[in-house]
N, C-alpha and C positions, 0 to 999 in steps of 0.2 A: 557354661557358655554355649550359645548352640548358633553353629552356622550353617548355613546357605550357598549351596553353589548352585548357580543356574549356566544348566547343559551338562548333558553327561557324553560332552563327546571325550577327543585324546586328552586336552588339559584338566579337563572336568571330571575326570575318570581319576586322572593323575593324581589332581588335588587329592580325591576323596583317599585314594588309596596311602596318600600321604599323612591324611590327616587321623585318620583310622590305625596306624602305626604310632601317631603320639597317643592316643589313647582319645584322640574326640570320635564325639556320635554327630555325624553328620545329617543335613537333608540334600538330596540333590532335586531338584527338578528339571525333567527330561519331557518335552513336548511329544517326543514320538511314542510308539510304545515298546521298542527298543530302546537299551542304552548304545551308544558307541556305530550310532546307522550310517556317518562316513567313513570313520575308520574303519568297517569293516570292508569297506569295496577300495581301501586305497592301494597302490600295488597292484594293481588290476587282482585284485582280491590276497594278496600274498602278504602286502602292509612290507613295506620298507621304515622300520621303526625308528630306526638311526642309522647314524653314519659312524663306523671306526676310525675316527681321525679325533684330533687333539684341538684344544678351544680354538689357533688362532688358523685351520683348517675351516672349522663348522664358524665362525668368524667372516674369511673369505668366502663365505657363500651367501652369506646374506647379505643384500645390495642398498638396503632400507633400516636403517636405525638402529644397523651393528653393533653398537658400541654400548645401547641400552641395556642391551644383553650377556654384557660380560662378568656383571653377579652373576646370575642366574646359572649363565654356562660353569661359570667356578664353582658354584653351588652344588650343579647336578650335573654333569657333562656327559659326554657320550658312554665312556667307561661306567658310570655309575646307574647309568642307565639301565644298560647290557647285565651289570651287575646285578640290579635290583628286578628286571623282570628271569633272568635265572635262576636266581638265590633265593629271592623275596617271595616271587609269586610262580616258579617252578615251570618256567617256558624255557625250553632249550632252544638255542638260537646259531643262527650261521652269519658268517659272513661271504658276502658275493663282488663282484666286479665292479671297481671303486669305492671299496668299504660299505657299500650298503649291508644294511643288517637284517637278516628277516628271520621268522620264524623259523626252525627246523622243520615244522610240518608242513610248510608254506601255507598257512590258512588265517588270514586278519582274523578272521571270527576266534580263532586262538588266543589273540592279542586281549580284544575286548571281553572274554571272557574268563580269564585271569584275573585284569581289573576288577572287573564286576562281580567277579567271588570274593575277592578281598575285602572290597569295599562290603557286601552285605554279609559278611563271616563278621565284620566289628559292629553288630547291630547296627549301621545307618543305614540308612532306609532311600529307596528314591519313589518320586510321587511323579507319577506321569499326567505331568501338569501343565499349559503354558504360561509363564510369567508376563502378564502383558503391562505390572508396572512394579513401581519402585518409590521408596518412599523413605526419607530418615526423618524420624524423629528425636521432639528434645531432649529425651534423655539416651539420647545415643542409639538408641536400637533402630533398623529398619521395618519396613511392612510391605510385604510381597503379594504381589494383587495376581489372583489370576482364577478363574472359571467359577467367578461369585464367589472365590473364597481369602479370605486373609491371611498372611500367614507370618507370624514374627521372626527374627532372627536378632543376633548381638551384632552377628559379620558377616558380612554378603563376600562372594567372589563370583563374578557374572564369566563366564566361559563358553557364553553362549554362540561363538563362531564368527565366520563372517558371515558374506551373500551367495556364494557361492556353491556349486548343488542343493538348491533351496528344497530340492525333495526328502533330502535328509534332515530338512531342518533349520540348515543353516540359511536363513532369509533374513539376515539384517537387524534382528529382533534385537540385538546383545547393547547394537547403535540407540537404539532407541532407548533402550534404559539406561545405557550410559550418558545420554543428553538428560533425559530426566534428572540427575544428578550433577547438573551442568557441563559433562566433559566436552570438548572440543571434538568433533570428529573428521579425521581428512577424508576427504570423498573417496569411497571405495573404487577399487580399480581391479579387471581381472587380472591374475598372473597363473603361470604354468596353464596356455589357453590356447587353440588351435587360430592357425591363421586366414583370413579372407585373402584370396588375391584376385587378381585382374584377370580380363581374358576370362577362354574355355578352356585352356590347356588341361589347368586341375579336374574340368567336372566331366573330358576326355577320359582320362585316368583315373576317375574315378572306382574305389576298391582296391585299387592296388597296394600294395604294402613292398615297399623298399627296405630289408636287412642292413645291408652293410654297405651303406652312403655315406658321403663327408657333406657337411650342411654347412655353409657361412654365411652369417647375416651381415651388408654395410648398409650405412647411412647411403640415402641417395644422391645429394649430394655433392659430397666431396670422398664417396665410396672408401669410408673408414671402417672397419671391420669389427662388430661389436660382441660378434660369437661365432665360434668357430668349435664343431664337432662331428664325432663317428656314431653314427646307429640308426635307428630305424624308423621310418616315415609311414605317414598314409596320405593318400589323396583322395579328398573328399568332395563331391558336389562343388563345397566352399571354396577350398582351397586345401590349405597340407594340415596336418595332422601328427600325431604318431610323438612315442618318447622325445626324439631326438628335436622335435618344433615345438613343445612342449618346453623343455628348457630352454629355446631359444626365445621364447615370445618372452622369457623373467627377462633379461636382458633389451628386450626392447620397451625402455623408458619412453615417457612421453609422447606413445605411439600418436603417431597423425598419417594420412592416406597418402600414399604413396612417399611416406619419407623412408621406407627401409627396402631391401633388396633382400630376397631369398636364394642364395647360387647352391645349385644340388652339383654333387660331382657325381655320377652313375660309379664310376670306375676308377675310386681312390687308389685304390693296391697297384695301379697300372699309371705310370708319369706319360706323358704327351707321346714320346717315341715309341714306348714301349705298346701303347696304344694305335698307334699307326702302323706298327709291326705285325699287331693281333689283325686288323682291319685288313690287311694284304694277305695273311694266311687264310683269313675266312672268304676273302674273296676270291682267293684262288682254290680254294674248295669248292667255291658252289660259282665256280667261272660262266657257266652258261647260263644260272638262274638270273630272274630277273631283281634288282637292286630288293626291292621289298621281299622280297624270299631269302636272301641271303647275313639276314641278321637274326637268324634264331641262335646259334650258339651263346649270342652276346648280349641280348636283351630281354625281357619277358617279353612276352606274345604282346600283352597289352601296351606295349611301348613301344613297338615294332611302327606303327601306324603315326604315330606323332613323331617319331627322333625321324621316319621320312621324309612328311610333312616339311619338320623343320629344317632339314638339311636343305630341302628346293633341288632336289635331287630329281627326277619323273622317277617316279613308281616301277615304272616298266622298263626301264633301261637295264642291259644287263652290263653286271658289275663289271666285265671286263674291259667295257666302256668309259667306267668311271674314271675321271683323271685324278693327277692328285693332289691337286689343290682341293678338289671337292671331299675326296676321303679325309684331307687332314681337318678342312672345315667341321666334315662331319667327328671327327672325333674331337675338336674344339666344342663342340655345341653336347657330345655326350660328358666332357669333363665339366661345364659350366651350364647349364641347365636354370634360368634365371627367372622367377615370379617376382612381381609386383605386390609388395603387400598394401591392402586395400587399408585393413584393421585387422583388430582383433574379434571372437565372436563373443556374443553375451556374456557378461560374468557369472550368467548361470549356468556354463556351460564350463567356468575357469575350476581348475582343480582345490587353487589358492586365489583369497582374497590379498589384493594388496591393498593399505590405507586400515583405516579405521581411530581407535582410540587413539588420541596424541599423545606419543611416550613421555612429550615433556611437561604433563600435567601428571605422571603417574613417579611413583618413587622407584629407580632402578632396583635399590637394595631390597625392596620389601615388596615390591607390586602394588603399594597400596597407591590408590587417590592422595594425590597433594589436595583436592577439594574435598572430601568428605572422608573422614576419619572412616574408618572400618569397614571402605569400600576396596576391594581387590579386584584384579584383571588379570587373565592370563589366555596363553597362545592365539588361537587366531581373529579376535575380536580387536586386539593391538596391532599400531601400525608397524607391524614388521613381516618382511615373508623374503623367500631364501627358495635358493634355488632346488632344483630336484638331487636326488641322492638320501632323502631321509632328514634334511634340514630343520624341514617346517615343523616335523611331528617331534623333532628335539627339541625346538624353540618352546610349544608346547609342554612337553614334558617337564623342559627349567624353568620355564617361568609358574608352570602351574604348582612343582616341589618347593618352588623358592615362596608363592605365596602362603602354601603351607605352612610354612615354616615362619613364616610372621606373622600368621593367623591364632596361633598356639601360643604366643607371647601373651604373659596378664596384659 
């Protein structure tokens, strides 16, 4: 029997490596001339591979088509995971803050190059090819079209990604052969993707990098609260940026211009009083200086100029002038810090695709096509995506071991 995976990113790598364990010889084809060209920058190059939590954890994190996935998580779950690249393919691994999992080395190029010994250690081969179609025939086999050449297979599994960082590769290509085969595809969407907002405030504060901020997104509204977290921002030209906006945009469904609210708190660790308390100690420190000189202990330099702005404070008044209704306004406006989101930016620019192959044309148990016998899917090509913490590249992982595993069936 000879199969075909097209893409050799995280599930395509997975597959192979799965499938090279029952004893098949595989073909992969990989458009770039790398295997594994996103996973190797994901983590900001450290690859958060998994998540240490239990199914109905990595469950709760995915917001899109949870439920299709609960083979697959039973099948290969986070444990088996951790297990299999330790034991299996000989990567020692750590766990960090919220169970994300990474390599001990910190280095994704680790990650993908484990895979990729594995996979070419079982004689299968990858042919850095792009597949630009698809094709079944009557007697059951496929034919894979790509650079004037043909090329047969018994079992296809396309893994060829979403749209997302198309310079790796992933440009939508996976959609297109998947329609060739008739599938339905939801319109792609970006997710885990930096925010547009209103105003110049953000393209003021532009570069800056905020550590330890509380971030909550509401509806506009009727200001219902749809995410709520601690850590670390950027502000960009655009708008905000950074880990911490990043999982907040998963959570903004159905994005449209101006329906969500951004509220930054500058000074979580510090409640309203407690902050008005600081505010009067730093003012009576720098008593004679003028209002704008007397917020460096509290603010970075480049925030000085806008939190004065915004207070409607003058510039030059010296603090001991300030009354206090204006100092507690101003610490009202440093705890709540509020952007307008405009949208989201390009999906070329999303980490993760949301949408794609419709799960309900695909077989939970086995990944394969309800439409075409001996066609398989797995990770991010499928309409599912999950929040940050190492979700996405588990989804991958289970769904690509699970096709495996019904790929090997006579």
């Amino acid at each position: 029997m000879h199969i075909a995976i097209v893409g050799a990113g995280a599930s395509g790598l997975m597959a192979a490596c799965r499938l090279a364990d029952a004893g098949e010889v595989v073909t992969v084809f990989e458009r770039n001339s790398d295997v594994g060209k996103k996973l190797a920058i994901t983590g900001k190059g450290r690859c958060n591979l998994t998540n240490n939590a239990d199914i109905p954890t990595v469950l709760s994190n995915i917001p899109q088509n949870g439920r299709f996935l609960y083979g697959a998580l039973n099948n290969f779950p986070p444990r088996a995971v951790m297990d299999y690249f330790e034991n299996a393919l000989g990567l020692p691994l750590k766990t960090e803050r919220g169970n994300r999992v990474f390599p001990q080395s910190d280095r994704a190029k680790d990650v993908v190059k484990v895979l990729e010994n594995r996979l070419l250690s079982s004689g299968s081969r990858i042919v850095h090819e792009k597949v630009t179609g698809l094709e079944k025939q009557v007697d059951g086999g496929f034919l894979l079209f790509g650079n004037g050449r043909t090329h047969r297979a018994d079992r296809v599994l396309l893994a060829a990604g979403g749209c997302s960082y198309p310079l790796t590769g992933s440009d939508g290509l996976g959609y297109k052969l998947a329609r060739q085969m008739g599938h339905r595809i939801v319109a792609p969407k970006p997710s885990l993707v930096p925010l547009e907002c209103r105003g110049t405030l953000c393209q003021a504060l532009q570069g800056l990098s905020l550590k330890n901020v509380s971030v909550k997104v509401c509806r506009t509204g009727d200001g219902e609260k749809v995410y709520e977290d601690f850590g670390e921002l950027l502000f960009t030209h655009f708008g905000l940026s950074g880990p911490v906006i990043l999982s907040a945009s998963a959570h903004m469904r159905d994005m449209a211009a101006d329906r969500y609210e951004v509220h930054i708190d500058l000074k979580p660790a510090l409640d309203a009083q407690t902050l008005d308390n600081r505010l009067k100690e730093d003012f009576k420190k720098y008593i004679n200086r003028d209002f704008s000189n007397a917020l460096s202990d509290l603010l970075p330099s480049k925030m000085i100029p806008v939190a004065v702005s915004l207070s409607g404070i003058e510039p030059h008044r010296k603090v001991n002038e300030i009354r206090k209704e204006e100092r507690r306004r101003l610490g009202t406006l440093l705890k709540n810090l509020t952007f307008k989101v405009k949208g989201f930016r390009p999906i070329e620019e999303a980490i993760v695709t949301a949408g794609g192959v419709d799960v309900k044309e695909v077989n939970p148990r086995t990944m394969e096509s309800k439409l075409v016998e001996g066609l398989f899917f797995a990770g991010e090509i499928l309409d599912v995506d999950a929040y940050t913490g190492g979700f996405n590249l588990q989804i991958a992982f289970s769904t690509a071991a699970l096709a495996a595993k019904a790929m090997v069936r006579p």
